[in-house]
C-alpha positions as CSV (number, residue, x, y, z in Angstrom):
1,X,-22.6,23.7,-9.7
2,X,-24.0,25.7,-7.0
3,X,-23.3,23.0,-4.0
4,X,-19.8,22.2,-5.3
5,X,-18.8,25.9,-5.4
6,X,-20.5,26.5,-2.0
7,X,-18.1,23.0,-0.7
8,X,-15.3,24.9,-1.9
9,X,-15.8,27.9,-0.5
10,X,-16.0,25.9,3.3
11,X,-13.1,24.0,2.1
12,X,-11.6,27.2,1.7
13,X,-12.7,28.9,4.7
14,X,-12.0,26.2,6.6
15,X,-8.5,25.6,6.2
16,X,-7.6,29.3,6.3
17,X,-8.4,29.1,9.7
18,X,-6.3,26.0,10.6
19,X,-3.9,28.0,8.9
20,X,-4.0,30.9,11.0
21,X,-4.5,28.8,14.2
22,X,-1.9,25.7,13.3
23,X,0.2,27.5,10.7
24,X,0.0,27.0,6.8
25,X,1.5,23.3,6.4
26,X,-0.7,21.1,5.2
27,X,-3.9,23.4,6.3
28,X,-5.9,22.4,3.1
29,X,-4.7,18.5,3.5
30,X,-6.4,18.8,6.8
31,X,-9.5,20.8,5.7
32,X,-10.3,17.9,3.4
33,X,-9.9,15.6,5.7
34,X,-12.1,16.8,8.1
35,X,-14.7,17.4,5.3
36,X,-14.3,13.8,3.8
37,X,-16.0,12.9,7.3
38,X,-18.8,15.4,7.1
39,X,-21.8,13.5,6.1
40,X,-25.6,12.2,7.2
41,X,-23.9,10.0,10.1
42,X,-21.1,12.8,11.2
43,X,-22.1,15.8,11.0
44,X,-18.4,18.5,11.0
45,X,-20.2,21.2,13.3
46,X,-16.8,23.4,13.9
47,X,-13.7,23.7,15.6
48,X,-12.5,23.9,18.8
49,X,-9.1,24.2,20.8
50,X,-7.1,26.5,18.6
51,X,-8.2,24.3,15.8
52,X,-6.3,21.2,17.2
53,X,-10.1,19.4,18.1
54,X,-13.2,18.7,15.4
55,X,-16.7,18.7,16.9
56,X,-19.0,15.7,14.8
57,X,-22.9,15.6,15.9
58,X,-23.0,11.8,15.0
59,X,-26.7,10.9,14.1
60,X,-26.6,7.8,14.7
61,X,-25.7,8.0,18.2
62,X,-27.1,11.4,19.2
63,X,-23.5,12.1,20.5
64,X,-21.3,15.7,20.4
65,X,-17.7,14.1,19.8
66,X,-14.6,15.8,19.5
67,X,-11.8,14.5,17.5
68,X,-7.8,15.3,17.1
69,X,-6.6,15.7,13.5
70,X,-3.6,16.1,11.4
71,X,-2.0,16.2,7.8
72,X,-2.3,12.4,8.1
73,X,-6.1,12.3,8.8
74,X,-8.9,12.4,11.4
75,X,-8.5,10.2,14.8
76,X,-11.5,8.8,14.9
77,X,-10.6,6.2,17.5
78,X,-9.9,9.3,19.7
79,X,-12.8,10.7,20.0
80,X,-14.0,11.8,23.3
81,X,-17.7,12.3,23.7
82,X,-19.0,15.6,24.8
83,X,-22.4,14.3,25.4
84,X,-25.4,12.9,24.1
85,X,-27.6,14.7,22.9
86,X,-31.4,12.8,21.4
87,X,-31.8,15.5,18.5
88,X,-30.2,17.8,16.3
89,X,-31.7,20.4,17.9
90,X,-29.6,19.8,20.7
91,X,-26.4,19.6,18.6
92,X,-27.8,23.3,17.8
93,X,-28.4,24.0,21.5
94,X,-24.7,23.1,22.4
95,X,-23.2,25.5,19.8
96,X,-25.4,28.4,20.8
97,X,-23.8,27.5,24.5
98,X,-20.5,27.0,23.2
99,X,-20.2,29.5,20.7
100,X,-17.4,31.6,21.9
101,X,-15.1,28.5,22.4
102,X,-15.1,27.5,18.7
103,X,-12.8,28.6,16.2
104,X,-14.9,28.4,13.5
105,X,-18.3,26.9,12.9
106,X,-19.8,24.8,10.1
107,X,-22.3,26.8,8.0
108,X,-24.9,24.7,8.9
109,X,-24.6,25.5,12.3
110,X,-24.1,29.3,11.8
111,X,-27.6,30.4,12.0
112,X,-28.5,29.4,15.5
113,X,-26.0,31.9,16.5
């Protein structure tokens, strides 16, 4: 109970600020979207670019991607790397550098902040 209530509540938070950025259409289609691709492999670590660019740390990789999205889904052919990065940590490293650029920034990732 606690970890689906805790989902919906980024779900929630998340596509208010597409919203706010991007305007209301289809804000929560796109929240889900990106969160669909949130998982051991991809981590979603925020947002980026007035909301218009997702930032994935993808595990298996060790790579910071960013990737366009829209009401019709994640373009995960489009994503450009942002670098490689051999651990986590580092993932944690490049939002602490970044942090003023994002728009909003995964829970998981909050705390190096």
């Amino acid at each position: 109970m606690y970890a689906e209530s805790l989902s919906d509540d980024v779900e929630s938070e998340l596509a208010a600020v597409i919203a706010r950025n991007r305007g209301d259409d289809g804000a929560r289609t796109m929240a889900r979207s990106l969160l669909e691709r949130d998982s051991k492999t991809g981590l979603l670590v925020g947002l980026l670019d007035g909301a218009e660019s997702a930032v994935y740390y993808d595990t298996l990789t060790w790579s910071v991607r960013t990737v366009g999205f829209d009401v019709n889904g994640v373009d995960g052919l489009g994503a450009n790397l942002v670098g490689k990065r051999r651990h986590r940590r580092d993932a944690e490293r490049f939002v602490r550098e970044r942090a003023a650029d994002f728009e909003w920034i995964h829970p998981r990732f909050r705390w190096v902040l």
